[in-house]
N, C-alpha and C positions, 0 to 999 in steps of 0.2 A: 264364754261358752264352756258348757262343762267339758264337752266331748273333744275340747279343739286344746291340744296342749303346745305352747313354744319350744321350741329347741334351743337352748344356748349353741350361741355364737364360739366355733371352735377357737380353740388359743392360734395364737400368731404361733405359724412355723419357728423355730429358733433359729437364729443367722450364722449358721453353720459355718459360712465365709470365716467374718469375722472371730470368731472364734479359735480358725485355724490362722487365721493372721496373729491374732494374740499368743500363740503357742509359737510362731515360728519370730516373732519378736521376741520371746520372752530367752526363746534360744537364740539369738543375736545378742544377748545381753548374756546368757549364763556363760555358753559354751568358753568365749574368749577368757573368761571370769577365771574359768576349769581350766584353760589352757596356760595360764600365767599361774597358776598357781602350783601346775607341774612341772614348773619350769619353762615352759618357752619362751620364747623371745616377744616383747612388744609388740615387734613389727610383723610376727610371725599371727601374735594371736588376734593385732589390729584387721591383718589380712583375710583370715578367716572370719573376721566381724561385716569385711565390707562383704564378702563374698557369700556369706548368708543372709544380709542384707539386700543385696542383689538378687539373690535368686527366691529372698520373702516377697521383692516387688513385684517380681516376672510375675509367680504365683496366684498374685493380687490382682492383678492385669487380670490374668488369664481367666481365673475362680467366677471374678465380675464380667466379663465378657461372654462368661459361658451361660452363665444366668439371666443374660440379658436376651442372649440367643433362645433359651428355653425357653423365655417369657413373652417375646415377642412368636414365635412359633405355636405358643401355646400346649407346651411338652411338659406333663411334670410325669411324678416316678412312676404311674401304672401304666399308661398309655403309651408312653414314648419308647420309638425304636421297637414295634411288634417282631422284625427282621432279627433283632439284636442275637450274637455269636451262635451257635453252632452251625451244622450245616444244613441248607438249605438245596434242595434239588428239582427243577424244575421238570413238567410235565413231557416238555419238550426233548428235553436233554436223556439223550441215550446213556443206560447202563449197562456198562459189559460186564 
């Protein structure tokens, strides 16, 4: 039809997750790297290996939980949380 045009099919969102997982592994590998090379100890900069490791996993958990929440809810970024921060005052609620 002349009058009838298609629209391409938007790009896939980018996995924003992942991405931020790749950055905070990539810091579980640099940091210690920086940390021994100014001197500290092994077992100092091993510590701080597992302990960004740790807290890349929580992270991880948490990043994919949250999106899974959004997506089962059916929330994404223009819609969701009309309420969202400042303040709200109801019609009811007396101002002095």
């Amino acid at each position: 039809m002349p009058g009838h045009r298609s629209t391409p099919a938007p790009p896939p969102a980018p996995d924003t997750v992942r991405d931020v997982i790749r950055w905070a592994a990539f810091s579980c590998v640099v940091v210690p790297v920086v940390l021994l090379w100014y001197g500290t100890s092994p077992a100092g900069a091993a510590g701080a290996a597992l302990g960004l490791a740790a807290v890349t996993a929580v992270c991880h958990v948490l990043l994919r939980r949250s999106e899974r929440c959004a997506g089962r809810y059916g929330c994404d970024d223009e819609g969701f949380g009309e309420q969202r921060g400042g303040r709200h005052t109801r019609r009811q609620t007396p101002v002095d």
